[in-house]
Backbone of each chain as ProteinMPNN parsed JSONL, in Angstrom:
{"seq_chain_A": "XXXXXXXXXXXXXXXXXXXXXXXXXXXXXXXXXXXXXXXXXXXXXXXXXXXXXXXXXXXXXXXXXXXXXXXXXXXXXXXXXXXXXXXXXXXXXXXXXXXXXXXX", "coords_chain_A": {"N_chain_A": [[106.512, -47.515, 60.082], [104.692, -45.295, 59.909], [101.967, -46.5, 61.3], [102.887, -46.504, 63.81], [103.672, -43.802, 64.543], [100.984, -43.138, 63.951], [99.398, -44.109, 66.361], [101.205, -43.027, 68.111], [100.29, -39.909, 67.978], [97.625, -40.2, 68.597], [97.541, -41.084, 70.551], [98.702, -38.746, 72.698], [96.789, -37.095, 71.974], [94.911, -38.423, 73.418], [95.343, -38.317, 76.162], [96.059, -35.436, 75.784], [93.249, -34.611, 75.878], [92.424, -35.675, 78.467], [93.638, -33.951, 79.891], [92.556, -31.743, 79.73], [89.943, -32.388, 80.713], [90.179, -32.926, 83.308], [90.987, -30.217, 83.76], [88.585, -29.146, 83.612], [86.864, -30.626, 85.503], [88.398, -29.624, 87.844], [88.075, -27.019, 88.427], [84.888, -27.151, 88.637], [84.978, -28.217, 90.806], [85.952, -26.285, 92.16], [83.619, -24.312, 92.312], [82.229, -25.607, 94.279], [83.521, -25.962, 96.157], [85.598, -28.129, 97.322], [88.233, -30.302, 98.172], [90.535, -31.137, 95.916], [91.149, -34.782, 95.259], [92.043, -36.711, 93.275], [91.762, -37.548, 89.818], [88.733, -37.785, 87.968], [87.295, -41.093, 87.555], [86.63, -41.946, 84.804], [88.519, -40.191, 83.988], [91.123, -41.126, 84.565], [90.819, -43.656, 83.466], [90.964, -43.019, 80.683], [93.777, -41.753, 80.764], [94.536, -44.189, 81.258], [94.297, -45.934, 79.021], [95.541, -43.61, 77.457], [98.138, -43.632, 77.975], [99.174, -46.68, 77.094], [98.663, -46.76, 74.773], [100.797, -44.78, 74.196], [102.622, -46.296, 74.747], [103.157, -48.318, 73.242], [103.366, -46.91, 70.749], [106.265, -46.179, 71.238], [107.679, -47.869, 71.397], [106.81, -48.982, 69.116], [107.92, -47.02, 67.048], [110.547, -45.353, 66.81], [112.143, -47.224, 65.81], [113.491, -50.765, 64.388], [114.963, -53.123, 65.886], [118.357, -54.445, 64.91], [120.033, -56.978, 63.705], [123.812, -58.086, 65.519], [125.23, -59.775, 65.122], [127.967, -60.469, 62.94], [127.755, -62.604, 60.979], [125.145, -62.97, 60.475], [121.645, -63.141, 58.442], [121.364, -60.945, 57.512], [123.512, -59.108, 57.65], [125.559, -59.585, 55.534], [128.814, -59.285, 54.857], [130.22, -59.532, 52.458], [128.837, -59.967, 48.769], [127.747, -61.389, 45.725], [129.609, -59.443, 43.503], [128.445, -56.715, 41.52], [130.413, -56.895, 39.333], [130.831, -59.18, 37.414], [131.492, -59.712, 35.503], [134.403, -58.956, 35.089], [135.697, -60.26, 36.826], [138.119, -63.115, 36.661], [138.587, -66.785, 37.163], [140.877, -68.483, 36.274], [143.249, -68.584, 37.272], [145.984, -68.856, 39.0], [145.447, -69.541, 41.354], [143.184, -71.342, 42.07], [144.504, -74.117, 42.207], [144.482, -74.175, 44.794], [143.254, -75.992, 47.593], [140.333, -75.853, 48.832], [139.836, -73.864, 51.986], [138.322, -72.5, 54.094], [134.636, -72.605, 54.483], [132.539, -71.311, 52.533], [130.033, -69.283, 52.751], [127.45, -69.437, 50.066]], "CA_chain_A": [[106.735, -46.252, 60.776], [103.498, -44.579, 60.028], [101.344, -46.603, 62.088], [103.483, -46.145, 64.97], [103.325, -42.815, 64.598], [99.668, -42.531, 64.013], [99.1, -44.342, 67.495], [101.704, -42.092, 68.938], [99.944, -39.136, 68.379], [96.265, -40.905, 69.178], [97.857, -41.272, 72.262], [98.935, -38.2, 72.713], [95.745, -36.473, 71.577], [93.912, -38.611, 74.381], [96.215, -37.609, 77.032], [95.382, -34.398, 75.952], [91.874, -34.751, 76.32], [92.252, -35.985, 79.688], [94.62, -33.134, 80.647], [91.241, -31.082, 79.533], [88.742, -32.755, 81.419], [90.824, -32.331, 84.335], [90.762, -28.674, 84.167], [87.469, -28.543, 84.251], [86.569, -30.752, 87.242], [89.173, -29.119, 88.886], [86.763, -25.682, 87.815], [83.544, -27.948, 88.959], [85.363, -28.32, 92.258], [86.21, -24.812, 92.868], [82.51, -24.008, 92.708], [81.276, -26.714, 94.956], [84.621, -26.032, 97.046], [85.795, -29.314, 97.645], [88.844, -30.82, 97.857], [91.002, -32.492, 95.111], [91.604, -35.622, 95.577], [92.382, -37.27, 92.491], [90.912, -37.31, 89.268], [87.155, -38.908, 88.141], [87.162, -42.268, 87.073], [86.742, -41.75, 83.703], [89.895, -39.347, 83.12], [91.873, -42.329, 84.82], [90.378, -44.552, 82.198], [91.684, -41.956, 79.483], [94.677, -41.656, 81.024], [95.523, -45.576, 80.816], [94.277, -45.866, 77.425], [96.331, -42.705, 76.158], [99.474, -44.286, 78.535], [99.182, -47.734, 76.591], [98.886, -46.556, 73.529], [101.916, -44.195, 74.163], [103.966, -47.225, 75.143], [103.299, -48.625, 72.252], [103.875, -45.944, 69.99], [107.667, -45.525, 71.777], [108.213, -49.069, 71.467], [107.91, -49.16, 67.451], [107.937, -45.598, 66.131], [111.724, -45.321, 66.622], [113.028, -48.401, 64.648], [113.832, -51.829, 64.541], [116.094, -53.567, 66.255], [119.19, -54.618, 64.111], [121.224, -58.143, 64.663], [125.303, -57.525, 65.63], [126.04, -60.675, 64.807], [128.536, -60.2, 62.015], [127.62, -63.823, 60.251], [123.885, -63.074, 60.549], [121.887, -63.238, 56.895], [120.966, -59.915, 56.731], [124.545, -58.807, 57.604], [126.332, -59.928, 54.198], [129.609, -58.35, 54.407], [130.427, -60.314, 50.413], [128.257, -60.669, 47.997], [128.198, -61.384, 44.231], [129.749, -58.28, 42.692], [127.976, -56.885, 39.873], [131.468, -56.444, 37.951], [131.295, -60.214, 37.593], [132.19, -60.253, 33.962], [135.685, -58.48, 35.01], [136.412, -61.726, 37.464], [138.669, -64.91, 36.113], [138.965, -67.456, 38.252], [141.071, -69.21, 35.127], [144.573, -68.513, 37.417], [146.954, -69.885, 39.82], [144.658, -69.965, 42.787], [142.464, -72.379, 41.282], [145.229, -75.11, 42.701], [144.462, -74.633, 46.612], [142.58, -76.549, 48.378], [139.453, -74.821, 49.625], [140.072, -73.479, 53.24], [137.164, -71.932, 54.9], [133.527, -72.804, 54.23], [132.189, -70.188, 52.345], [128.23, -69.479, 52.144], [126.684, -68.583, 48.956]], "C_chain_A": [[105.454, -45.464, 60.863], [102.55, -45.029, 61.063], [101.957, -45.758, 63.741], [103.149, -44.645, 65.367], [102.254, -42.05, 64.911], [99.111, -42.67, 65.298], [100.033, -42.948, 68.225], [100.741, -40.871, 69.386], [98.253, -39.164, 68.334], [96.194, -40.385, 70.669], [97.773, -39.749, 73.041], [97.44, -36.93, 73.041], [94.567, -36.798, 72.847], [94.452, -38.038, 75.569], [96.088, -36.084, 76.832], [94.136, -33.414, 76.611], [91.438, -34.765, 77.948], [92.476, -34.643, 80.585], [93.244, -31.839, 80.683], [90.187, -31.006, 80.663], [88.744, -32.594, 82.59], [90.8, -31.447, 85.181], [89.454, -28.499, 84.074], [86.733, -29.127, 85.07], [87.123, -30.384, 88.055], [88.333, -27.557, 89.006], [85.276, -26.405, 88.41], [84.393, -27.614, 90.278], [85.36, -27.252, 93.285], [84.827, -24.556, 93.241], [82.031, -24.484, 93.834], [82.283, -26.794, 95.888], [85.063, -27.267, 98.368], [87.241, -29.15, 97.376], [89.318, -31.454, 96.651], [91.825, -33.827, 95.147], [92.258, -36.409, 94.459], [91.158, -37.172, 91.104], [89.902, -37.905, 88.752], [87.681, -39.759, 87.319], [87.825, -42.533, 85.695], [87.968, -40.861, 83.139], [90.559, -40.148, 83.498], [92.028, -43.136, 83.478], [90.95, -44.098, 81.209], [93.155, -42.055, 79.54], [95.268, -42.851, 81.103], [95.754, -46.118, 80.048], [95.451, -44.881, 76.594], [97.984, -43.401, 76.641], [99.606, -45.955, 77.625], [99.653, -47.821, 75.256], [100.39, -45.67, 72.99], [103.223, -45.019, 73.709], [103.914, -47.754, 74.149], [103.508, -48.272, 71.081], [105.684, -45.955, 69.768], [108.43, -46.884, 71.605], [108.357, -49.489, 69.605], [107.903, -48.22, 66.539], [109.575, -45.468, 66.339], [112.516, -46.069, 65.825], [112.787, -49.619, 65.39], [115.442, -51.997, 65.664], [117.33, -54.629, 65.052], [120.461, -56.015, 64.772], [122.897, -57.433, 64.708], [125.962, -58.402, 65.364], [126.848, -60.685, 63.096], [128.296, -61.752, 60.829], [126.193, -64.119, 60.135], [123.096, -62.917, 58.811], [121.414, -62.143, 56.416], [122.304, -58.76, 56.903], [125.288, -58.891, 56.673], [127.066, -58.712, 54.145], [130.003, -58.506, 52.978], [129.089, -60.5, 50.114], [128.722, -60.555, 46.663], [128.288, -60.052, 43.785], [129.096, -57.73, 41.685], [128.758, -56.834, 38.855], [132.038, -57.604, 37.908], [132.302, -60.464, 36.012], [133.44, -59.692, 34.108], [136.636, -59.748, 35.618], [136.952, -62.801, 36.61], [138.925, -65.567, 37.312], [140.028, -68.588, 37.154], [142.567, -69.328, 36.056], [144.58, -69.2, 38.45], [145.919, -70.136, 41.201], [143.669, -70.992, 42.687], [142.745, -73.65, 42.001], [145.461, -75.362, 44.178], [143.485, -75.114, 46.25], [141.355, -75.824, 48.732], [139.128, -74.381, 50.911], [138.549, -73.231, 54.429], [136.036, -72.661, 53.756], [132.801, -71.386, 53.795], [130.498, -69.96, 51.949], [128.125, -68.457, 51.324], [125.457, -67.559, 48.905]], "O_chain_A": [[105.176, -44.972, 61.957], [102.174, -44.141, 61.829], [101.535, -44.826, 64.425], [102.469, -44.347, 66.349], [102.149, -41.02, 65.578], [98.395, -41.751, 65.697], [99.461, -42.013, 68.785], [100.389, -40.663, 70.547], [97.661, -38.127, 68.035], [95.466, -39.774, 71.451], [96.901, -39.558, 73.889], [97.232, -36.202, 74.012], [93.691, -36.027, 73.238], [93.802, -37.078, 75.982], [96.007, -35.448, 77.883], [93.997, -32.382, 77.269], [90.527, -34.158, 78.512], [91.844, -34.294, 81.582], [93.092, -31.132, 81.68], [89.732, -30.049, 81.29], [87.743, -32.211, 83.195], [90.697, -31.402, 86.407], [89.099, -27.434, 84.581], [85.835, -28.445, 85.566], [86.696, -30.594, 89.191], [88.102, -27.236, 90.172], [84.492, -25.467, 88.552], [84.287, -26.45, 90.666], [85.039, -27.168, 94.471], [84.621, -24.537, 94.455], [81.323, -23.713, 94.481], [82.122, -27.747, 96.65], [84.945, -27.315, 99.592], [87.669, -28.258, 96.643], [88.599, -32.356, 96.218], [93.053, -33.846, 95.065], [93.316, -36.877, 94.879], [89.986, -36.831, 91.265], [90.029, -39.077, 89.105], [88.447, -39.409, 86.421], [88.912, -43.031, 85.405], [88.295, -40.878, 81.953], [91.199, -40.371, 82.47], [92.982, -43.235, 82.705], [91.649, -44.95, 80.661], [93.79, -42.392, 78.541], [96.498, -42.85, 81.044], [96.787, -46.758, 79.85], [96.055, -45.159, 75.558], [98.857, -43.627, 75.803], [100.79, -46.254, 77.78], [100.527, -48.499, 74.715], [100.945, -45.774, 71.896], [104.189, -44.823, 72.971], [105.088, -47.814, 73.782], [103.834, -49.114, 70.244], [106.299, -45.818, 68.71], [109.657, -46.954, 71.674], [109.295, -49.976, 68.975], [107.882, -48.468, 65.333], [109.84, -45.579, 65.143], [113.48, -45.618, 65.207], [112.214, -49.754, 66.471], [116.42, -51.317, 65.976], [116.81, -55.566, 64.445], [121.272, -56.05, 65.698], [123.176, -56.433, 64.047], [127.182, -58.267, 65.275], [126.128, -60.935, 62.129], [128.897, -61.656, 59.759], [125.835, -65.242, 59.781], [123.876, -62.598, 57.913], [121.045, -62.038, 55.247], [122.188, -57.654, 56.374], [126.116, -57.994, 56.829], [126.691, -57.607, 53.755], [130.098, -57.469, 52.321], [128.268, -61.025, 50.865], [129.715, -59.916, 46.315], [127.248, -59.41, 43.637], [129.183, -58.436, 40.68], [128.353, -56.753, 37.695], [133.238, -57.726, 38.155], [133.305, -61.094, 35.676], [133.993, -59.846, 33.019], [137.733, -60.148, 35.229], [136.181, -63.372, 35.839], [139.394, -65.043, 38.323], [139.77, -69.76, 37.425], [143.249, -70.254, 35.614], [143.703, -69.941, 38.894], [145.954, -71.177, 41.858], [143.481, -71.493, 43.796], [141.82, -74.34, 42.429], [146.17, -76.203, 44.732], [142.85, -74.991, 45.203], [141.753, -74.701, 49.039], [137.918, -74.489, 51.111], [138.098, -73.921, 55.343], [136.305, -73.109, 52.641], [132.545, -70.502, 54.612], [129.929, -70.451, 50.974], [128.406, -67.263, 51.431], [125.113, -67.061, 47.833]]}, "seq_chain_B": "XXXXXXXXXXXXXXXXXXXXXXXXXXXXXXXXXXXXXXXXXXXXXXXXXXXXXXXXXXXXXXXXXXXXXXXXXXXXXXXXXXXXXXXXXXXXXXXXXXXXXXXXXXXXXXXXXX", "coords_chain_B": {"N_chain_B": [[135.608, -46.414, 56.455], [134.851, -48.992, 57.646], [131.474, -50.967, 58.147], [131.387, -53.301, 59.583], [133.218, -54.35, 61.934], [135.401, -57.521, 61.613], [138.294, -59.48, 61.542], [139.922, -61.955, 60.067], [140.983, -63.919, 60.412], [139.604, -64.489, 62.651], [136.96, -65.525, 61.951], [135.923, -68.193, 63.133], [135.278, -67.74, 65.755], [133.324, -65.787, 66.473], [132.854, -63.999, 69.167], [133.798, -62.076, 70.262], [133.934, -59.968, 68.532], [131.331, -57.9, 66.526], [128.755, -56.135, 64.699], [129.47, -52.838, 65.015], [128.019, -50.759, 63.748], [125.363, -51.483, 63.941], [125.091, -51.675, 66.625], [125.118, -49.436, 67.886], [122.736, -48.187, 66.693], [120.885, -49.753, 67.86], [121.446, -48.687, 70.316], [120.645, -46.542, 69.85], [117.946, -46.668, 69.225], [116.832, -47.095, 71.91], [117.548, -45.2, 73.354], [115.81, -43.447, 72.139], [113.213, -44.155, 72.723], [113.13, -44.464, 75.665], [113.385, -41.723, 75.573], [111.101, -40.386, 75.117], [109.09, -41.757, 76.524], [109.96, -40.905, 78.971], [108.602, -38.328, 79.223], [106.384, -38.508, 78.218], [105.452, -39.906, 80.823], [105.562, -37.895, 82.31], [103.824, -35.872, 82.173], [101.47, -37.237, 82.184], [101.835, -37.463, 85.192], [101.972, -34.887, 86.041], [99.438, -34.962, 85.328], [97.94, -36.672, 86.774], [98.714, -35.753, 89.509], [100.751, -35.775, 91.102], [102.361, -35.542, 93.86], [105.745, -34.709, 95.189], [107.319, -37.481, 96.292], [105.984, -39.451, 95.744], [105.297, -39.32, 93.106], [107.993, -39.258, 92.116], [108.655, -42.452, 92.218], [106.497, -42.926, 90.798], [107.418, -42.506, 88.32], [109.69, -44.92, 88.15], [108.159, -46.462, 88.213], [107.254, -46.347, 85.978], [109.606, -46.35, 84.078], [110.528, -49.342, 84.674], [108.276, -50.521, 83.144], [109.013, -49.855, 80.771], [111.239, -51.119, 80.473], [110.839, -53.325, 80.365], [109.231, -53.622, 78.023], [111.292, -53.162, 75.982], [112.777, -55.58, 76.341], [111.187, -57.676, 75.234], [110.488, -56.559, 72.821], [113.193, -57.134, 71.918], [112.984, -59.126, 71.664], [113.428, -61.382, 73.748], [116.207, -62.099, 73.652], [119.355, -61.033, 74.17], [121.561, -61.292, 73.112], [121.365, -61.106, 70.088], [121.117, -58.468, 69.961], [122.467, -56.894, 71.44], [125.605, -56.008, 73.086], [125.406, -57.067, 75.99], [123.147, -57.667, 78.849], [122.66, -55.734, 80.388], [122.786, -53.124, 78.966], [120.541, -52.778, 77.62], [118.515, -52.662, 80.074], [119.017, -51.303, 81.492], [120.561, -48.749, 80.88], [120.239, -45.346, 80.028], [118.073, -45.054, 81.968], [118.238, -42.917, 83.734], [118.89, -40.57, 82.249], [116.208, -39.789, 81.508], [115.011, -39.209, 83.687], [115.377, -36.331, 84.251], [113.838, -34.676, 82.219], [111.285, -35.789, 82.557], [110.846, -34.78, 85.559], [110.588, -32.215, 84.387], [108.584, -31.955, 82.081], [107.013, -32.764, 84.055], [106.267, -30.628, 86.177], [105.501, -28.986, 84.383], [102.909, -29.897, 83.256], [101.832, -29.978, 85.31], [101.352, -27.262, 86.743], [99.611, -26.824, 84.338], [97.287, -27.962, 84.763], [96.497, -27.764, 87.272], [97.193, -25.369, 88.278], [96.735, -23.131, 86.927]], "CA_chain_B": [[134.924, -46.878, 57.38], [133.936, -50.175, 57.567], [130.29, -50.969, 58.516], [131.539, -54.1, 60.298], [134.936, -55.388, 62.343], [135.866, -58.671, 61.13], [139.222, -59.814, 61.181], [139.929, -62.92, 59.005], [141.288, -65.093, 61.756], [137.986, -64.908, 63.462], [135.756, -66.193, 61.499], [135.158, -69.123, 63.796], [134.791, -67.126, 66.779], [132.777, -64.035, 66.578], [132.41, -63.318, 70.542], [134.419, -60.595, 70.691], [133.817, -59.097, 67.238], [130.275, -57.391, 66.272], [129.056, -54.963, 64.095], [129.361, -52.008, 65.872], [127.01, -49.793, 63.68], [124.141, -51.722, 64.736], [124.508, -51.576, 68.21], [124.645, -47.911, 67.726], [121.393, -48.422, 66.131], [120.122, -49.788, 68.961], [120.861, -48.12, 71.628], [119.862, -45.124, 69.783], [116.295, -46.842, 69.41], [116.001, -47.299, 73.34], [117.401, -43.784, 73.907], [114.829, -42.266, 71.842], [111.762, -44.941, 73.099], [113.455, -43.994, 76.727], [113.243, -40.183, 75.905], [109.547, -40.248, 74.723], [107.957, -42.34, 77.489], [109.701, -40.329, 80.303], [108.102, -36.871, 78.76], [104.261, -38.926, 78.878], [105.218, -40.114, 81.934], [105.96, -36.468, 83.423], [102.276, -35.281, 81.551], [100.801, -38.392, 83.255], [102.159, -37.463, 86.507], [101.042, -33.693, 86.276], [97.949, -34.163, 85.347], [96.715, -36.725, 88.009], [98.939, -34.471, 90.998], [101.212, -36.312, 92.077], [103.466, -34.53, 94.417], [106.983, -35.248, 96.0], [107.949, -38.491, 96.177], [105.172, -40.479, 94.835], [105.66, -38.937, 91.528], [109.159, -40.279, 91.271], [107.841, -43.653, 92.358], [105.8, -43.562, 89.568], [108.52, -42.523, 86.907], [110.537, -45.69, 88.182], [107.382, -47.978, 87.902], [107.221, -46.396, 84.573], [110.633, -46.645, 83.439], [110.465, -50.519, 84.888], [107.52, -51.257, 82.16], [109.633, -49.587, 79.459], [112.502, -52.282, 80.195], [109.946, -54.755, 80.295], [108.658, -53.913, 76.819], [112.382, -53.402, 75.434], [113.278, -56.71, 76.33], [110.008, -57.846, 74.404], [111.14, -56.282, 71.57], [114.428, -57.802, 71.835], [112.644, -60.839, 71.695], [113.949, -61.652, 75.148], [117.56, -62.862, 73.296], [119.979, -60.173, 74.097], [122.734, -61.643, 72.245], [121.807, -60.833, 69.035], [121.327, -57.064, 69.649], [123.556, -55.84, 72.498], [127.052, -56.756, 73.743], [125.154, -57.445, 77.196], [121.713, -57.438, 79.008], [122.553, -54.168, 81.165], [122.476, -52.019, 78.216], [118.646, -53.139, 77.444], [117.497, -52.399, 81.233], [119.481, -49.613, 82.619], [120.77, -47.523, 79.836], [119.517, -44.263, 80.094], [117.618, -44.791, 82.974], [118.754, -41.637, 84.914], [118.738, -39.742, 81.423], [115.495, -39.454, 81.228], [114.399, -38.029, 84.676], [115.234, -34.312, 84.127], [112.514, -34.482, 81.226], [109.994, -36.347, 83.068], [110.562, -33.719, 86.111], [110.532, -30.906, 83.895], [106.579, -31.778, 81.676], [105.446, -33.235, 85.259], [105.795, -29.791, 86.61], [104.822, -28.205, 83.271], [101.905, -30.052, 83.157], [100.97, -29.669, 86.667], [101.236, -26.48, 86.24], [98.381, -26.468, 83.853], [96.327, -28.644, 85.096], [96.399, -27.605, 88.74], [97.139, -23.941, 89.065], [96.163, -22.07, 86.327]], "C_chain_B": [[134.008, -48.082, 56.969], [132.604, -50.479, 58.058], [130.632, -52.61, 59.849], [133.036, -54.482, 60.616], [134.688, -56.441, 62.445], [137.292, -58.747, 60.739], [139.278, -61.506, 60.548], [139.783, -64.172, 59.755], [140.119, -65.635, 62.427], [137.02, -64.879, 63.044], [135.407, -67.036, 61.971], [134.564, -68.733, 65.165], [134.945, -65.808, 67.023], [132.047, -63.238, 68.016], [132.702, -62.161, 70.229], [134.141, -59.473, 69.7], [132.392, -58.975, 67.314], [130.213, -56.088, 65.617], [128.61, -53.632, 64.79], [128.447, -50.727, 65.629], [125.86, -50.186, 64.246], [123.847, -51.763, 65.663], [124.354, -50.134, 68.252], [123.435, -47.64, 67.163], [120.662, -48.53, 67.314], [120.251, -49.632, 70.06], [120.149, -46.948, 71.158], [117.934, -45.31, 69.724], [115.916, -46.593, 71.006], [116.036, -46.074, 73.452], [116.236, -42.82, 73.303], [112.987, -43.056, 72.779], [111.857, -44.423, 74.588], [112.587, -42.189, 76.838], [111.448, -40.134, 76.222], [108.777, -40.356, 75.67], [108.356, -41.66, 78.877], [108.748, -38.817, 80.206], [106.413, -37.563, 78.871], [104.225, -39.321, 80.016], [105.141, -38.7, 83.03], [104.646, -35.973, 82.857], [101.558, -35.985, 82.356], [100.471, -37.855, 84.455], [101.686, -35.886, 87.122], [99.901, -33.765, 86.761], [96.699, -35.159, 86.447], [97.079, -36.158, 89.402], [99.526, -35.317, 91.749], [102.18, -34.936, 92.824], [104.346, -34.846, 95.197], [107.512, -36.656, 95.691], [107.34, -39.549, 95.594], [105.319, -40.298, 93.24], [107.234, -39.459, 90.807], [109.234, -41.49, 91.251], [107.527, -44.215, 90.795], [107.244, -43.377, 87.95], [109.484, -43.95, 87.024], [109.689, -46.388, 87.957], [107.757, -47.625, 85.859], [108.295, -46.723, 83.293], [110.569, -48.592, 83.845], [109.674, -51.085, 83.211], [108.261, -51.106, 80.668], [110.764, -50.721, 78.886], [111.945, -53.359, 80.1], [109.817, -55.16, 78.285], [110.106, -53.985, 75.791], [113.111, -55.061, 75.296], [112.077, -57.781, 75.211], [110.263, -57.35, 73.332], [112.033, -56.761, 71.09], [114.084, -59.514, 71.562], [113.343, -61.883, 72.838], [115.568, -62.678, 75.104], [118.184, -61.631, 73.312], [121.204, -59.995, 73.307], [122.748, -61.33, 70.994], [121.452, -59.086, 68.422], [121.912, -56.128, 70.104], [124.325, -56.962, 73.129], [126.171, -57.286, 75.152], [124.066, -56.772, 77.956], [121.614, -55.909, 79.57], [122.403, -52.972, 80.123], [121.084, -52.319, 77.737], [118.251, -52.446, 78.767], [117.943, -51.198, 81.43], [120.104, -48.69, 81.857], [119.976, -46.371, 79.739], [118.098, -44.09, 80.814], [117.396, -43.551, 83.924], [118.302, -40.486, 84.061], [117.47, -39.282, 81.368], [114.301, -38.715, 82.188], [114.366, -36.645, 84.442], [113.701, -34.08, 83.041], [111.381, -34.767, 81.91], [109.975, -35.184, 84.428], [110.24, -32.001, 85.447], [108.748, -30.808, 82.972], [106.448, -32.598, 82.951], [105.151, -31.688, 85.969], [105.311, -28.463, 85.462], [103.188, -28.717, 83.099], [100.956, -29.784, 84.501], [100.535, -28.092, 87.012], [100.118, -25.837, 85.449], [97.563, -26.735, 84.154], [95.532, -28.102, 86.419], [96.794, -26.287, 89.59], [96.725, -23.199, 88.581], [94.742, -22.293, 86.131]], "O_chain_B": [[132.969, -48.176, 56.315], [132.684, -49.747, 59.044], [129.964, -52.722, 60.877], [133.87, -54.836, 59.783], [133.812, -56.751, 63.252], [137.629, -58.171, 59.705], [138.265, -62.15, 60.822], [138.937, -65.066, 59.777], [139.771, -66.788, 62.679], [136.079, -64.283, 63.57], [134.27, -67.266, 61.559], [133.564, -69.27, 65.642], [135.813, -65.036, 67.431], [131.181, -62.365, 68.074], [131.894, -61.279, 69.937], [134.122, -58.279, 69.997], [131.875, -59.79, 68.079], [131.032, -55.174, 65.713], [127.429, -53.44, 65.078], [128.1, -49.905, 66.477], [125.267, -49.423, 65.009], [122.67, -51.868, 66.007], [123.305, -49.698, 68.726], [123.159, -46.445, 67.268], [119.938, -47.645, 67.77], [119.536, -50.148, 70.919], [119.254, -46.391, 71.794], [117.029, -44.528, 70.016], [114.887, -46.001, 71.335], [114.976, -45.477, 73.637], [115.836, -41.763, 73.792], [112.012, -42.45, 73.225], [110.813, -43.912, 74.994], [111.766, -41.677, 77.599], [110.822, -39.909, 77.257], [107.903, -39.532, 75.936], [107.569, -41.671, 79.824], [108.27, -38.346, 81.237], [105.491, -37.085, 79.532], [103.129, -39.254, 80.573], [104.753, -38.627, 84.196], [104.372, -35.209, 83.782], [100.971, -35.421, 83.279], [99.325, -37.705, 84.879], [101.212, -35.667, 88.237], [99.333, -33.274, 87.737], [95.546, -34.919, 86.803], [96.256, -36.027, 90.308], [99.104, -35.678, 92.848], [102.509, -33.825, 92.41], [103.885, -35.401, 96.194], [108.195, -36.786, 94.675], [107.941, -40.456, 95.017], [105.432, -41.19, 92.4], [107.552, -39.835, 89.679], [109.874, -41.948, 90.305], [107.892, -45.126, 90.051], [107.637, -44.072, 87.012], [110.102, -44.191, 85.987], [110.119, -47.358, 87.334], [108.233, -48.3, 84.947], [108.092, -47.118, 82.145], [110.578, -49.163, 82.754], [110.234, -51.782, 82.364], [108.178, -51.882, 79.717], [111.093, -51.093, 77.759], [112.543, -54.376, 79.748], [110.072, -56.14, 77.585], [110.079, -54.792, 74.863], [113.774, -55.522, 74.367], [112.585, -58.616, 74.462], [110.201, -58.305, 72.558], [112.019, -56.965, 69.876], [114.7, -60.562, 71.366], [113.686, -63.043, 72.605], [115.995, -63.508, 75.907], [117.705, -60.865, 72.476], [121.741, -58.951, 72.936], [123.852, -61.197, 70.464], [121.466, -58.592, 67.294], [122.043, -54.976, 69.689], [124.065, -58.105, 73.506], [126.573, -58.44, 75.301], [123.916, -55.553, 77.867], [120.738, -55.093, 79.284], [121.904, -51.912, 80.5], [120.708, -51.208, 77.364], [117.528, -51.474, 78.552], [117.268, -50.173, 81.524], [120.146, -47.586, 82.399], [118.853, -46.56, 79.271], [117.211, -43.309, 80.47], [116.458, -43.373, 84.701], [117.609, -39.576, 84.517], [117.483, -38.075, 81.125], [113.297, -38.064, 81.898], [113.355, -35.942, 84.458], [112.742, -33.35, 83.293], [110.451, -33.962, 81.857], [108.922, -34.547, 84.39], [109.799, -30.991, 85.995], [107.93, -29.905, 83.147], [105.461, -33.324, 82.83], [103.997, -31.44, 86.318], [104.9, -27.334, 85.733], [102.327, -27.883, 82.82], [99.766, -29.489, 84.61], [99.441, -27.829, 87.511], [99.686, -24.705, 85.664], [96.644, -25.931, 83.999], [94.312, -28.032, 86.57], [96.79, -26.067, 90.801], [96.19, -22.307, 89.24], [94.049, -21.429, 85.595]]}, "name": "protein", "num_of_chains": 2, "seq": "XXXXXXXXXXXXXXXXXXXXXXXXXXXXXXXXXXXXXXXXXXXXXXXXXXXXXXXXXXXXXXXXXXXXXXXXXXXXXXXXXXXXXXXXXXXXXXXXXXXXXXXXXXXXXXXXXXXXXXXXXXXXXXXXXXXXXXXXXXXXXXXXXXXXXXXXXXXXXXXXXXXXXXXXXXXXXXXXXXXXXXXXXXXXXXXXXXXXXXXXXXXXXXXXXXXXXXXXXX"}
């Protein structure tokens, strides 16, 4: 979780930056009263780097993904009880057959 | 509250059955990975100016790459984390426009008027 995080707000921080640099060629522009057409090169560049790093932030700063398969091995609806010393298996059930396949 | 439905009977065939906290798990991962990336995508979209219709363009390329990388996460087997592939791609698809229109014209906003 931490990494994730730490990229997140990398990302974030560059995308900032950009959003910066922005405002002040858009301030360069005014002077030199030009058009804006889009922004220089280099805040692009910023802006695909801080977008990359975002996506990757958003992709494992929230969590894992979790199986649904109910027979999966990190699903274990049974396991060994710890109140084994209360168990007998000394009685009548002893005398079936064993039905299902049961994993240990 | 059980953490998993399992009836006894169907222990040989667990189609229909699954544990239903974990898919709640994961959709809540996409919905939050969803939320996040439409809010940088609406900062994005401010701050290089888009305006009108190209700007929602881009929120659909952007939501596209998000389902890209979800499925990549998923390890491109849907079966063992959602009842079915449509909740990976298009789940909260729609949800996450109002945000991405709301920081694209917050950011544009900063960028481009004040």
């Amino acid at each position: 979780m931490n990494l994730g995080f730490l990229i997140g707000v990398l990302g974030v921080l560059i995308l900032s930056h950009a959003a910066y640099s922005t405002i002040q060629y858009r301030g360069l522009l005014k002077i030199t009263e030009e058009e804006f057409s889009g922004p220089p090169m280099n805040v692009v560049l910023e802006l695909i780097v801080g977008l990359a790093l975002c996506m990757w932030a958003a992709l494992t700063f929230p969590g894992k993904f979790l199986s649904i398969h109910p027979d999966s091995d990190e699903n274990r609806a049974v396991s060994l009880p710890d109140n084994s010393d209360f168990m007998i298996f000394n009685h009548r059930g002893r005398l079936f057959p064993p039905e299902i396949d049961m994993k240990f | 509250m059980g953490s998993s439905e399992k009836r006894s009977k169907d222990v040989m065939s667990d189609i229909p059955t699954f544990s239903a906290e974990n898919l709640q798990n994961n959709l809540k991962v996409i919905q939050n990975s969803r939320t996040f990336l439409s809010i940088i995508a609406g900062v994005l979209a401010g701050i290089i100016g888009f305006t009108g219709l190209t700007g929602f363009v881009f929120y659909f390329v952007v939501m596209l790459i998000t389902s890209v990388g979800l499925m990549a996460k998923a390890g491109f087997s849907a079966d063992l984390y959602f009842d079915s592939w449509n909740r990976v791609l298009f789940d909260g698809f729609l949800g996450g426009l109002m945000s991405f229109v709301l920081f694209w014209t917050f950011a544009y906003d900063l960028v481009h008027i004040f």
